[in-house]
C-alpha positions as CSV (number, residue, x, y, z in Angstrom):
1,X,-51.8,-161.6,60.7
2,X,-54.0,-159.2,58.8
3,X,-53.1,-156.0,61.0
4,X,-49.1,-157.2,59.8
5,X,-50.1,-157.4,56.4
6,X,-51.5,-153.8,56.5
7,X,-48.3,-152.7,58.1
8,X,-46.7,-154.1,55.8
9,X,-48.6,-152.4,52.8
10,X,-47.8,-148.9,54.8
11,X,-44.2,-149.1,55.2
12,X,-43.8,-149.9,51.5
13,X,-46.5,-147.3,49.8
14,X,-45.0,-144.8,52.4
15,X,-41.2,-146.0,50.9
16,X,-42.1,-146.0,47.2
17,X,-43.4,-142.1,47.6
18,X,-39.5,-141.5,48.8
19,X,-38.4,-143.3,45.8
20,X,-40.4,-142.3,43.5
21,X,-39.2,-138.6,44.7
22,X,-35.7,-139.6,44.8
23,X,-36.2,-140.9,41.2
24,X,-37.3,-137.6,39.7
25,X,-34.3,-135.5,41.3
26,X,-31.9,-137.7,40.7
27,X,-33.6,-137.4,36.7
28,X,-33.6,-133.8,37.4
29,X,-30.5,-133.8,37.8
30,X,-29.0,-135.5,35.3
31,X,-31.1,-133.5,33.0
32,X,-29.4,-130.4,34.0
33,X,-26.0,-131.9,33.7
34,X,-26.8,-132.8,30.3
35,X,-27.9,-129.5,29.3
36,X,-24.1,-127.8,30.6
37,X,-22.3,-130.7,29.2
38,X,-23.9,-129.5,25.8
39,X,-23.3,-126.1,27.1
40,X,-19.6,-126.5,27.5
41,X,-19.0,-128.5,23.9
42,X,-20.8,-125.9,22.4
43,X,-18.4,-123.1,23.7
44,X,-15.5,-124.9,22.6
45,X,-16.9,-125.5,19.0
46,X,-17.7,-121.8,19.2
47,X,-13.9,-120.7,19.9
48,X,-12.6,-123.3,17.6
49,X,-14.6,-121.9,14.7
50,X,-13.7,-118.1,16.1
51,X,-9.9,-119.3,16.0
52,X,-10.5,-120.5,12.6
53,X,-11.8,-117.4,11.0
54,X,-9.1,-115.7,12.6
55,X,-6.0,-118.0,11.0
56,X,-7.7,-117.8,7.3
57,X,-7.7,-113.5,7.5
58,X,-4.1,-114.3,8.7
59,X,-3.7,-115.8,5.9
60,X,-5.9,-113.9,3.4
61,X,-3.4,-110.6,4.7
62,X,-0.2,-112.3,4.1
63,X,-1.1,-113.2,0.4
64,X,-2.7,-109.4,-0.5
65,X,0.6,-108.6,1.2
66,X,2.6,-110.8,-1.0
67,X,0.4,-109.9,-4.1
68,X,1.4,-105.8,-3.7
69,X,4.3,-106.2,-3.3
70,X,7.1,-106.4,-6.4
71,X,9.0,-109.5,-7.3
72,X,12.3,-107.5,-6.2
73,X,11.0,-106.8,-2.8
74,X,10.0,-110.1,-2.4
75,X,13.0,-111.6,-2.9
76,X,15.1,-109.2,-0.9
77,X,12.9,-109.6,2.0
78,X,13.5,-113.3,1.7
79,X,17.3,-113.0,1.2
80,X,17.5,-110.8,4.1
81,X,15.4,-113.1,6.9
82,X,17.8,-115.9,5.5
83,X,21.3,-114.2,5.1
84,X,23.8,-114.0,7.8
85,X,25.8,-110.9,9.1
C-alpha cells in the first residue's frame, strides 16, 4: 500500500509543476493583454484630444476671420449663401 501511496505523491508533485507553469503563462498572458488594451485606449484618447485641438483652431480662424472683416461684407456674404438666383 505504501509503494501506491508514493505513486501517488509522484503523479501529483509531477502534475502541480505543469500547473503551476500553466498558471504563470496563462498570468503572463493576461498581463500582456492588459498592457495593449491600455495601449489601444490610450491611442484613441490621443486622437480624440488631437481632433479636438484641431476643431477649436477651426474655430479660433473663423472668428479672426469674422472679426477682420467689415460689418458690410459680413452681411453680403450672408445674404449671398442664403439668396436665390
Amino acid at each position: 500500500m505504501s509503494w501506491f501511496l508514493g505513486a501517488f505523491k509522484g503523479i501529483f508533485s509531477g502534475l502541480w509543476g505543469y500547473v503551476v507553469a500553466g498558471l504563470g503563462i496563462l498570468l503572463t498572458l493576461l498581463g500582456l493583454l492588459s498592457k495593449a488594451k491600455k495601449a489601444g485606449r490610450d491611442e484613441v484618447i490621443a486622437k480624440t484630444k488631437e481632433a479636438e485641438v484641431e476643431n477649436v483652431r477651426k474655430a479660433n480662424e473663423v472668428e479672426r476671420e469674422i472679426a477682420v472683416t467689415k460689418p458690410d461684407e459680413r452681411r453680403a456674404r450672408l445674404l449671398d449663401r442664403w439668396s436665390r438666383d
